[in-house]
Steps between C-alpha positions, in 0.01 A plus 500: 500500500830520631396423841350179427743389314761522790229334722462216308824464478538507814268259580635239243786465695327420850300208592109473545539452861742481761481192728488505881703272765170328488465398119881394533466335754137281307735472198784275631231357761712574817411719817530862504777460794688290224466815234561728794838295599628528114467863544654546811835265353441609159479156385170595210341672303567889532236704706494897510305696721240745378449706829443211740378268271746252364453391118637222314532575112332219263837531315738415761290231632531308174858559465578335873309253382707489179840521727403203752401282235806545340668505840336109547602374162883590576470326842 
């Protein structure tokens, strides 16, 4: 009982899904170069690499979003 307890637990705290370069890339509507370029200058949302895979977490995605918007209203 223990054991599933600390798994779903653990699970609570991570998303559904991680997203690909790819599904970043459909949700702002840009090219993957563009998503490819923020990573290389570090200019969005954090990545992380699993292996060779990179992965974008749901989470961080919506808090860039949250920073730039803010980011545009002080401008």
């Amino acid at each position: 009982m223990a054991e599933t307890s600390a798994i779903t637990t653990l699970r609570a705290e991570l998303p559904d899904c991680y997203l690909t370069p790819e599904d970043v890339a459909e949700i702002f509507k840009v090219p993957l170069e563009t998503v490819r370029q923020w990573r290389k200058k570090r200019v969005g949302p954090p990545g992380f690499r699993v292996g060779k895979y990179l992965r974008y977490d749901p989470a961080d995605v919506h808090r860039y979003i949250g920073e730039r918007k803010a980011a545009d209203k002080a401008a």
